[in-house]
N, CA, C and O atoms as a MOPAC input file, in Angstrom:
PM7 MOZYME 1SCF
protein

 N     98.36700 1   122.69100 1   111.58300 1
 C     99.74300 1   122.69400 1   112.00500 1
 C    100.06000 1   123.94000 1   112.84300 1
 O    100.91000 1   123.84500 1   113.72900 1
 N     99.29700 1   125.34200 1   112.57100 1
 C     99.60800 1   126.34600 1   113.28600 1
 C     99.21900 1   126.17100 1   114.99600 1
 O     99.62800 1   126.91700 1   115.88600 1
 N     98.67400 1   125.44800 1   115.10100 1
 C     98.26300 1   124.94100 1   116.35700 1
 C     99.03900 1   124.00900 1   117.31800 1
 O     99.28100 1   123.98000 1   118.52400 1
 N     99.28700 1   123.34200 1   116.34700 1
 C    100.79300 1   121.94000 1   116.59900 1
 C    101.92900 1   122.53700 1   117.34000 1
 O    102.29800 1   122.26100 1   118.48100 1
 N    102.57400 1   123.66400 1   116.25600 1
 C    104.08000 1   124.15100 1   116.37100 1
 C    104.45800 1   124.34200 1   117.82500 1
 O    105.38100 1   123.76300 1   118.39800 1
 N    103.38900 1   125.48200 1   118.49600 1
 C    103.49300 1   125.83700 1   119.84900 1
 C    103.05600 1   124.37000 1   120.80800 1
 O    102.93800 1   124.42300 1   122.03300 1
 N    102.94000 1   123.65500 1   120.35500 1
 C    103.02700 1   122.83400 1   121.48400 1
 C    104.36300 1   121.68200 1   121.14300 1
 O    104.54700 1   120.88000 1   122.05900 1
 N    104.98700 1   121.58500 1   120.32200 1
 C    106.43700 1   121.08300 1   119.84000 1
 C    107.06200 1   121.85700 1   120.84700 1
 O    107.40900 1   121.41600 1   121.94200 1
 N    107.21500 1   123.18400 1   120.39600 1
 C    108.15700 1   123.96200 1   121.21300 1
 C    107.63000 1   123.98000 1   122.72700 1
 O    108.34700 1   123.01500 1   122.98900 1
 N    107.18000 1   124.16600 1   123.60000 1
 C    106.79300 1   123.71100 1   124.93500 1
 C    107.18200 1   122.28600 1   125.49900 1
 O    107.96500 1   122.01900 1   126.41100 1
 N    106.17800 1   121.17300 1   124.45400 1
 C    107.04700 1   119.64100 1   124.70800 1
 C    108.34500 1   119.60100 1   124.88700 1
 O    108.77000 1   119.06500 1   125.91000 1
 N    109.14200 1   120.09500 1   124.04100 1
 C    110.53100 1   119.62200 1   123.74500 1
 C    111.02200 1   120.67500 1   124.80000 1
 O    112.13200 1   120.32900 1   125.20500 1
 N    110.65000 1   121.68000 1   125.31100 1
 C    111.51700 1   122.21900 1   126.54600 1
 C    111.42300 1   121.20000 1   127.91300 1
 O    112.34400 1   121.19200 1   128.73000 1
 N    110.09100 1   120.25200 1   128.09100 1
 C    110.20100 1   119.89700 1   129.07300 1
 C    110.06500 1   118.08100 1   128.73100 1
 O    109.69900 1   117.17300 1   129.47700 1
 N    110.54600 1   118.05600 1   127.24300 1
 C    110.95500 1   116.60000 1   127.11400 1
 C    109.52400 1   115.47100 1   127.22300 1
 O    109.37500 1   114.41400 1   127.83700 1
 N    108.79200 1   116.10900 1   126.49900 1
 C    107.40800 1   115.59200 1   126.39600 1
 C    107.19400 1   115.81200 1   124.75800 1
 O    107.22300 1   116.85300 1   124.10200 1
 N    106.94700 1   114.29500 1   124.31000 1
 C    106.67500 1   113.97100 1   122.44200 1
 C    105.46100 1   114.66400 1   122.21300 1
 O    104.72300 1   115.04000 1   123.12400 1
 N    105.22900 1   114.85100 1   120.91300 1
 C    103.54400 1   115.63600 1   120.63400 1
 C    103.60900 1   115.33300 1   119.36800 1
 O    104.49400 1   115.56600 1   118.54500 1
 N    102.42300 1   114.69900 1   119.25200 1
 C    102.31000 1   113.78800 1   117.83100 1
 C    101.00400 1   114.67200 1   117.30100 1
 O    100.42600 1   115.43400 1   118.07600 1
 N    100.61600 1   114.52100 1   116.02400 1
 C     99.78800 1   115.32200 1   115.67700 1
 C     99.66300 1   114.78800 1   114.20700 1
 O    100.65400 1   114.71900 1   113.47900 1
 N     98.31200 1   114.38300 1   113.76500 1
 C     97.96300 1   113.90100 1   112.73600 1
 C     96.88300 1   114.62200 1   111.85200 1
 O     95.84600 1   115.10600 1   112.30500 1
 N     97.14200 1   114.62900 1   110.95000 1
 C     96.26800 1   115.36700 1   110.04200 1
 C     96.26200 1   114.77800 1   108.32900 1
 O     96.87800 1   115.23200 1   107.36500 1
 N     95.50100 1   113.83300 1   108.39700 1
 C     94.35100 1   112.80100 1   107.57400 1
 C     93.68900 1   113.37000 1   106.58800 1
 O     93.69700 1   112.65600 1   105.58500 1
 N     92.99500 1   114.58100 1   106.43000 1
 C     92.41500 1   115.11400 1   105.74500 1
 C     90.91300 1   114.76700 1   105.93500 1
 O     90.44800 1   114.48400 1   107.03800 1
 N     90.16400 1   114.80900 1   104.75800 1
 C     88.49500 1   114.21600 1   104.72600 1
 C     88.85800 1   113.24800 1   104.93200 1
 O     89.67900 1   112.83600 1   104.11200 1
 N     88.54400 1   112.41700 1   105.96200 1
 C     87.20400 1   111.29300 1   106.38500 1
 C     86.03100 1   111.16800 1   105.84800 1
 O     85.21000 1   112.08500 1   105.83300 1
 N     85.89000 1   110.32900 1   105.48700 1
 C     84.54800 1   109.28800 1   104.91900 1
 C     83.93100 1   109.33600 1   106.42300 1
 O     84.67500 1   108.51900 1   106.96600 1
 N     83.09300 1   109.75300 1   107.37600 1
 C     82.40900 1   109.91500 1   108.41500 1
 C     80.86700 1   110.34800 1   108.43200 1
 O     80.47300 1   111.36800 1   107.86800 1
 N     80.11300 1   109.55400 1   109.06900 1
 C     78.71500 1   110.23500 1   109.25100 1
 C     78.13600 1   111.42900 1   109.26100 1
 O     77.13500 1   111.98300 1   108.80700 1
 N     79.60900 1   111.79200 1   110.29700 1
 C     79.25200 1   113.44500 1   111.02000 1
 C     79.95900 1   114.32700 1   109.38500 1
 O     79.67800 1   115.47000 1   109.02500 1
 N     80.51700 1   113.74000 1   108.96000 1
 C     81.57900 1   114.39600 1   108.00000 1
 C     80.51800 1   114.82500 1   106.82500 1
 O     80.46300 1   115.94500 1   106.31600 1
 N     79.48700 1   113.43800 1   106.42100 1
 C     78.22600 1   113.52600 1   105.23900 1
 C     77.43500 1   114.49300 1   105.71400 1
 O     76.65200 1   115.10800 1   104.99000 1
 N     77.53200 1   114.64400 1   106.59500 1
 C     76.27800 1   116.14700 1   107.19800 1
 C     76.89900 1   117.48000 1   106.88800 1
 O     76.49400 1   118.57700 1   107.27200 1
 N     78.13300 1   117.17300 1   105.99900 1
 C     78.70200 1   118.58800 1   105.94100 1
 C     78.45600 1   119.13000 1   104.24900 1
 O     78.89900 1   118.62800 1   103.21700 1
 N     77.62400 1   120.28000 1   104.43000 1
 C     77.05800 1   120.40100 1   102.79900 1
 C     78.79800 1   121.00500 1   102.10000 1
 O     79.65700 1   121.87500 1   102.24600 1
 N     78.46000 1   119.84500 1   101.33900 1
 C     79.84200 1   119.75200 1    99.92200 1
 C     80.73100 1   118.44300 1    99.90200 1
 O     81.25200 1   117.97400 1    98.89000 1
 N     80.83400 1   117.84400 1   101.40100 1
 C     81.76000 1   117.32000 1   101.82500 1
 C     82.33100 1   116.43700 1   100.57500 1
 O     83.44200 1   116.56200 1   100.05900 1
 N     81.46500 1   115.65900 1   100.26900 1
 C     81.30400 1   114.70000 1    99.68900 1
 C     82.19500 1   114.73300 1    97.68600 1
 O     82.88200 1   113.84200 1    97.18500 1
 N     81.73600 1   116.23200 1    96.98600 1
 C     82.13300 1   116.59700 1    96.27700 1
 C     84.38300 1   117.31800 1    96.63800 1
 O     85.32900 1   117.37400 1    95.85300 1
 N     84.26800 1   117.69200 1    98.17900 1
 C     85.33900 1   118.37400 1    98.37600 1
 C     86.47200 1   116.99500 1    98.62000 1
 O     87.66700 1   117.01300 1    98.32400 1
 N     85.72800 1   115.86300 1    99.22700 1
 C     86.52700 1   114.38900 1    99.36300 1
 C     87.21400 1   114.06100 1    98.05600 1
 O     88.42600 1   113.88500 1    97.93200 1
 N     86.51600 1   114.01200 1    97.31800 1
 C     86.72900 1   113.55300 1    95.85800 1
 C     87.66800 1   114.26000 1    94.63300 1
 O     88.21000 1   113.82800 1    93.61500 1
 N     87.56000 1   115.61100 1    95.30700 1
 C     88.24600 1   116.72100 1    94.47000 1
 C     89.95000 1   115.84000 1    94.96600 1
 O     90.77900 1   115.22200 1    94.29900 1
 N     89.86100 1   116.17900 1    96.34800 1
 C     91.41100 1   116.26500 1    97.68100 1
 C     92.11200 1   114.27800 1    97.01400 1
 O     93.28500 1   113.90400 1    97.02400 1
 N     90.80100 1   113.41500 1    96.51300 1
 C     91.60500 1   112.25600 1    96.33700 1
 C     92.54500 1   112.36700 1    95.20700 1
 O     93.63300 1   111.79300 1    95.16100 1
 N     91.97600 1   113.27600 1    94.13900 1
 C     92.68000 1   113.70300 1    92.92200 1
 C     93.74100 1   114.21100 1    92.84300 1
 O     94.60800 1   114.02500 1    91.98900 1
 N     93.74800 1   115.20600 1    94.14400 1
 C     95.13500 1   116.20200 1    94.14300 1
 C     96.24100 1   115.61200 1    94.93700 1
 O     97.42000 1   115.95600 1    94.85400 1
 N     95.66200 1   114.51400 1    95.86500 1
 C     96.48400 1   113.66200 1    96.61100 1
 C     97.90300 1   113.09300 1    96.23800 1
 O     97.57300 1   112.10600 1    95.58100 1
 N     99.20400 1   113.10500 1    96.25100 1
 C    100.29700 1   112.24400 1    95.80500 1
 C     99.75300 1   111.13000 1    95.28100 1
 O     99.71700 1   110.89900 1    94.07200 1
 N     99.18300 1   110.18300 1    96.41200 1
 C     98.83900 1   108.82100 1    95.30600 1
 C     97.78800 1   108.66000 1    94.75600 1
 O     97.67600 1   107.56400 1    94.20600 1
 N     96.61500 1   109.59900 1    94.65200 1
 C     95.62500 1   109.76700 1    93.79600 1
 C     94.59400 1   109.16100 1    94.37400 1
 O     93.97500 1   108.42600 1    93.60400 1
 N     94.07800 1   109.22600 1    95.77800 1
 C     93.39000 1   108.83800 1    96.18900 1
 C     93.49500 1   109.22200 1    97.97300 1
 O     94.49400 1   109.55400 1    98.61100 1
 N     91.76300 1   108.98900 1    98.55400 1
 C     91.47900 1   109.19800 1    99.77600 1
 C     92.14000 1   108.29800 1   100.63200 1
 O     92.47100 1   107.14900 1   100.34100 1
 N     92.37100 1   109.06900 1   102.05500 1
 C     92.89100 1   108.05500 1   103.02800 1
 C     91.97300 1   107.68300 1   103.86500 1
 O     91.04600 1   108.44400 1   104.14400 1
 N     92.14000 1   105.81800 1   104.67600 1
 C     90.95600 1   105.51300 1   104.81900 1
 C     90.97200 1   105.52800 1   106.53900 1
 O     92.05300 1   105.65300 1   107.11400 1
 N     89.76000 1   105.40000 1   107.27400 1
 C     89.96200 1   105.58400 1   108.78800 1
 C     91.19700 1   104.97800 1   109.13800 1
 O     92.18000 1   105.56800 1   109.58800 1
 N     91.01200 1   102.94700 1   108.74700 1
 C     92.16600 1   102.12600 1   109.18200 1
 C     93.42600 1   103.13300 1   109.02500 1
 O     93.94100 1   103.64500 1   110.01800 1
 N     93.77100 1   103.31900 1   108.03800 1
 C     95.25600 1   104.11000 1   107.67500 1
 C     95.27600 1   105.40300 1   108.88000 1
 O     96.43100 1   105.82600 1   108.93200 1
 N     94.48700 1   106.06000 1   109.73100 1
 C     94.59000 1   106.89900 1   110.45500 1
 C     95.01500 1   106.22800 1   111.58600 1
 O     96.03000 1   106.58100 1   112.18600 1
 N     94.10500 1   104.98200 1   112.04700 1
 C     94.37600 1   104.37300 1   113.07600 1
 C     95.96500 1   103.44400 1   113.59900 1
 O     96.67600 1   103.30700 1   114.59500 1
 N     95.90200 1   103.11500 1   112.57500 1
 C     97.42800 1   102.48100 1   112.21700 1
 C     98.58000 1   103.73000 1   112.37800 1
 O     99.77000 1   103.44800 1   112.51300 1
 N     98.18900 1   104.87600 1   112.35500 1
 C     99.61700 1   105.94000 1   112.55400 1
 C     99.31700 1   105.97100 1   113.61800 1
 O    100.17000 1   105.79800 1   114.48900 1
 N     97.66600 1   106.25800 1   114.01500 1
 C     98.04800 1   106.65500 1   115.49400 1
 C     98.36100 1   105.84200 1   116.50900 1
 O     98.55700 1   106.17200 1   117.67900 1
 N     98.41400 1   104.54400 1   115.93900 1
 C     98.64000 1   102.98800 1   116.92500 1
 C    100.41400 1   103.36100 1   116.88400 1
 O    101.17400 1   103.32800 1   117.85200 1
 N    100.65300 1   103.60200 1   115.90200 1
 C    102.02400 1   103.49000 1   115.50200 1
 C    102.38100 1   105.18300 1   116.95700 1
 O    102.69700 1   105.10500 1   118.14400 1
 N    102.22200 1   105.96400 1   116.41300 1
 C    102.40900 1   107.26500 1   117.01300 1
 C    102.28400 1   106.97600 1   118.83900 1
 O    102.58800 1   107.76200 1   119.73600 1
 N    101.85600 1   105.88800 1   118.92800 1
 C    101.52400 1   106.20700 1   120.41600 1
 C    101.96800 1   105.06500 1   121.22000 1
 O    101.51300 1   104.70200 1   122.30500 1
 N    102.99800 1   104.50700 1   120.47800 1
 C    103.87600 1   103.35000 1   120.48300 1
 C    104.95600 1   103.37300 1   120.65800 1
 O    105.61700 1   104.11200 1   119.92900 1
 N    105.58200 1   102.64900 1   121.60900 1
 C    107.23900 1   102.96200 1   122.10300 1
 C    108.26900 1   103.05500 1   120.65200 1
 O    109.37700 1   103.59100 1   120.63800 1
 N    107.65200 1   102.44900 1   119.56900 1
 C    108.35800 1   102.25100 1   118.21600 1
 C    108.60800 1   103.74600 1   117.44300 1
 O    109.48300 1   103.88900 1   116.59000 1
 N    107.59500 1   104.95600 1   117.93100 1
 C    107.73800 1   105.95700 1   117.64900 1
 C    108.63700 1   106.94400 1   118.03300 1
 O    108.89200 1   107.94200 1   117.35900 1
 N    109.26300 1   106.58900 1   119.44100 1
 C    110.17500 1   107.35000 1   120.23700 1
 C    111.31000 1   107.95400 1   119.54200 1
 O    111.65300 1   109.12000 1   119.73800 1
 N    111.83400 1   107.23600 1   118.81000 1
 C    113.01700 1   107.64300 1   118.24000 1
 C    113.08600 1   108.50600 1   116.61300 1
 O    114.00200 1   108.73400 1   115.82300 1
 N    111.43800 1   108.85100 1   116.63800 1
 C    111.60800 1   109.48300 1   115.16100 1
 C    111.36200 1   110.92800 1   115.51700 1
 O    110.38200 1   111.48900 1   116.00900 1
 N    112.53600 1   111.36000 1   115.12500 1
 C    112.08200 1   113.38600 1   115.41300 1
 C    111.86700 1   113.75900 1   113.48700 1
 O    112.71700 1   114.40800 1   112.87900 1
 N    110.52300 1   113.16700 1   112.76900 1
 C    110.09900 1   114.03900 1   111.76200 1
 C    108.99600 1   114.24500 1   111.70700 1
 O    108.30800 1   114.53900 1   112.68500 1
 N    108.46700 1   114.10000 1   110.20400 1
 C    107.08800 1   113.96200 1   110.12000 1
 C    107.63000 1   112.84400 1   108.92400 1
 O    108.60700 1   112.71800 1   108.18600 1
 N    105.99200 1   111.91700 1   109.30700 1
 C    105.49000 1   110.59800 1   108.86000 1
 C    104.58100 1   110.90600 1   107.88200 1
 O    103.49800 1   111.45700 1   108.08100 1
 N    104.97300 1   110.58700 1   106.93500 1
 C    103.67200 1   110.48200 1   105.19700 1
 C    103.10300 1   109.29800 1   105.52600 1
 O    103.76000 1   108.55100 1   106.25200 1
 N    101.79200 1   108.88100 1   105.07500 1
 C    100.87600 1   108.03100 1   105.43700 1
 C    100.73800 1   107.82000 1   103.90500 1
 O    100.27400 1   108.62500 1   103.09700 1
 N    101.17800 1   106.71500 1   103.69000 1
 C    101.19500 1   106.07100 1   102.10900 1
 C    100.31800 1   104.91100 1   102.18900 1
 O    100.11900 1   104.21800 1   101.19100 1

């Protein structure tokens, strides 16, 4: 998000949206090559609100959603339930 903020504030001076998603662990190939990953996925599904991992589809679906004229009119942030 520290990365995000400054580009909110820039967008919104010149009236340009900036969407920004952050999913957590992925279940990914490149992701299993990461020593722990696998144990750190499992910990994050536990601590999660609904007690569990989020899955690619559910990423794709915000960002289908996010990059969709249907998104225009929301100035928050979106929970991915």
């Amino acid at each position: 998000m520290q990365r995000t903020l400054p580009g909110l504030r820039i967008g919104g001076e010149h009236n340009i949206r900036v969407n920004a998603i952050s999913a957590g662990p992925l279940n990914t190939l490149a992701a299993r090559g990461v020593s722990g990953f696998t144990s750190f996925r499992e910990q994050m599904g536990h601590a999660a609100p609904l007690r569990r991992n989020i899955e690619q589809s559910e990423v794709g679906d915000v960002a289908l959603f996010l990059s969709s004229h249907y998104c225009a009119s929301h100035h928050r942030r979106n929970h991915v339930r």
